[in-house]
N, C-alpha and C positions, 0 to 999 in steps of 0.2 A: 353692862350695868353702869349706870352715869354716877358720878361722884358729884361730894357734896359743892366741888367751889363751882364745878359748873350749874347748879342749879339756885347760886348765889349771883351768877352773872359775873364770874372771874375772866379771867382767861382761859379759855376751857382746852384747848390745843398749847404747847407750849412750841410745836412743831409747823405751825402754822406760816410765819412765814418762810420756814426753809423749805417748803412745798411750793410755794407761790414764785419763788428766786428759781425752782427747778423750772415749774413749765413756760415761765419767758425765757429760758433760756432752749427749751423744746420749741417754741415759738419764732426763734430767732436763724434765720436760714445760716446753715452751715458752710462753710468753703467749700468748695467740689475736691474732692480727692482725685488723689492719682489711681492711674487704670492698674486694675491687679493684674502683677506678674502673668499668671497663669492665661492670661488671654491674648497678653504678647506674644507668649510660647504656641499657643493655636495660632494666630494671626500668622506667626513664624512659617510654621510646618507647612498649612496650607498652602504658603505663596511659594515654598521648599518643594512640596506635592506638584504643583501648578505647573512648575519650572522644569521636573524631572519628568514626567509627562509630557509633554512638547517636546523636551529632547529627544526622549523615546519616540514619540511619532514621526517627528525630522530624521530621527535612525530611521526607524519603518522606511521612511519615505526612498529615502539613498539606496535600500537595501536589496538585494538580489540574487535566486537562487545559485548557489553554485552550478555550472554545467556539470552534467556527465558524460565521463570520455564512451563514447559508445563502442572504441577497438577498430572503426572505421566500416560497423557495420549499418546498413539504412534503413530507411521504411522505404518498403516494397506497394505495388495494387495488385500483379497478382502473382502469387506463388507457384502456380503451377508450368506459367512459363520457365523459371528459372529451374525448377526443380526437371532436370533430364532423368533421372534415375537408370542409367545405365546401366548399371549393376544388377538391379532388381529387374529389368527387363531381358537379360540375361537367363535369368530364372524362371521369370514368368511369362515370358513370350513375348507378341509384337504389343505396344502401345497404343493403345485402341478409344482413350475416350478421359477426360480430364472433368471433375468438378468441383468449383470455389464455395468454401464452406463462408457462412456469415460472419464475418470482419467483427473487430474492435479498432478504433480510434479513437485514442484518448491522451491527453497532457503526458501523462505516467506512464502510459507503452500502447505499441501498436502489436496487435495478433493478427496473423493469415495462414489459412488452414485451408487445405487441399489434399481432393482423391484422386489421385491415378489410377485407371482400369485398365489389367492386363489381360490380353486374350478375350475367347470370345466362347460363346454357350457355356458347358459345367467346366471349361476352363478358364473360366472367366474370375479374375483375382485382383483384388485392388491394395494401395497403398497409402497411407495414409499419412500428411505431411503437417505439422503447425510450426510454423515460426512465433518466438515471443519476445521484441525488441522491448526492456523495459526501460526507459526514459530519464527516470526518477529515481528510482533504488535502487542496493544491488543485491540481485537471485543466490548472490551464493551461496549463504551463509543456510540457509532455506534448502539448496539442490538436491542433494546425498539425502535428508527427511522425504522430501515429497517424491524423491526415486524411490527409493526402499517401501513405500507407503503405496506405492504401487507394482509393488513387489519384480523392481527390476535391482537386482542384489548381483549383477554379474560387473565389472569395474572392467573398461573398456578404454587402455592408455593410447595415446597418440591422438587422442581427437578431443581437442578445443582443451578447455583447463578440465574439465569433471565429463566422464560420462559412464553410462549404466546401462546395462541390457536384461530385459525380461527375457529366458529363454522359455519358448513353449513347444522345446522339441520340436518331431514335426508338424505343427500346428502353427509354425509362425513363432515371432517372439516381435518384440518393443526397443527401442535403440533412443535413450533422452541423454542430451548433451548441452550443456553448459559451454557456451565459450564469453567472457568479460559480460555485457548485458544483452547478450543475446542464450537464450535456450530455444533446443530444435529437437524438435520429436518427433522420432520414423515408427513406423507400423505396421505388420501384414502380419492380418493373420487368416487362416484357411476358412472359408466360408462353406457355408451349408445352401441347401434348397430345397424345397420338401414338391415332389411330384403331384402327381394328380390323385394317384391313391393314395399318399399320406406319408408315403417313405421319404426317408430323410438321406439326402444324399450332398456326398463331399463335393466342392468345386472348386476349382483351383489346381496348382499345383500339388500332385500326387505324395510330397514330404517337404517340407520347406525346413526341417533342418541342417543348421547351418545357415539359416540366413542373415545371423549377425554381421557375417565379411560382405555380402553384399549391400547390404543395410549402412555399414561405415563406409563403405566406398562413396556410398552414394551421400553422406554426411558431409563426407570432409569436400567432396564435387559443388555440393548446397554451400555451403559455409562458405569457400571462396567465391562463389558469384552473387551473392549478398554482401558484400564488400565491392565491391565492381561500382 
């Protein structure tokens, strides 16, 4: 509602010019301020970021696996030369015929895996050998699980640091051994053959119980010519 001195042509505003004093001074460029703290403190960190980051990669860079003591054990090409199985050939007759199973080569371990055949027609028995030099880690802590998981629960002293036998009576049994990063595992067990009419018949040696001692004999014979 307009009052009466404005419609006399007074002064109608008595605020008039403290309105007009405000916007030339809105008008009038102000001095540049100083940069807020808080973008220093960024500015900061990231060149703090920057800095620690390149160290860490010049780390990286220097930086290099530790070796592992391997015990003085090597990588082999083929296992069946080294492995004479004396012991088992004792038991199973003459040694008649060797086959190298498919390798691993790798940074982290080498595997070689070999069959020895003993004797010959339904005496014919074979052996079964894998070496597993692991490079990089070590098997121990793991050995005694992965025995027992294969249900070899028989504890086997004097050979290497850990070893385990599966006995399968006369049927053969399993011989796994640990020594520092090498694991070795022996094996015979009595094989079958099914004839012409359909019977199922035993081949190999007639009981192969007991063939733990031959089995570690022929271990502890492996173990040092894989250090050789």
């Amino acid at each position: 509602m307009i009052s009466e001195p404005e419609l006399e042509g007074g002064a109608p505003y008595a605020t008039v010019e403290v309105l007009t004093e405000e916007r030339e001074r809105e008008r009038t460029p102000r001095p540049p301020r100083g940069r807020t703290p808080w973008l220093w403190a960024v500015g900061g960190a990231v060149v703090a970021s920057a800095v620690w980051g390149a160290g860490l990669y010049a780390y990286g860079l220097g930086r290099s696996e530790p070796e592992v003591d391997l015990g003085g054990y090597e990588e082999v090409d083929d296992l069946c030369v080294l492995a004479e199985l004396k012991g088992m050939s004792a038991v199973l007759g003459e040694r008649v015929g060797d086959a190298t199973n498919p390798d691993l080569d790798d940074p982290a371990l080498q595997r070689r895996s070999c069959t020895v055949t003993f004797g010959e027609d339904e005496r014919e028995q074979s052996v079964n050998i894998t070496y597993t030099l692991h490079k990089l880690t070590d098997p121990g802590p793991e050995f005694a699980a992965l025995a027992k998981g294969f249900d070899l629960m028989e504890p086997i002293g004097g050979v290497g640091e850990q070893a385990f036998f599966g006995d399968a009576g006369e049927d053969g049994g399993a011989l796994r051994v640990l020594d520092g990063q090498a694991v070795l595992e022996l094996d015979v067990y009595r094989s079958h053959y099914e004839t012409e009419d359909g019977e199922i018949v035993q081949r190999g040696a007639p009981d192969l119980s007991g063939v733990d001692v031959p089995l570690t004999q022929d271990a502890l014979a492996l173990m040092a010519a894989l250090k050789k």
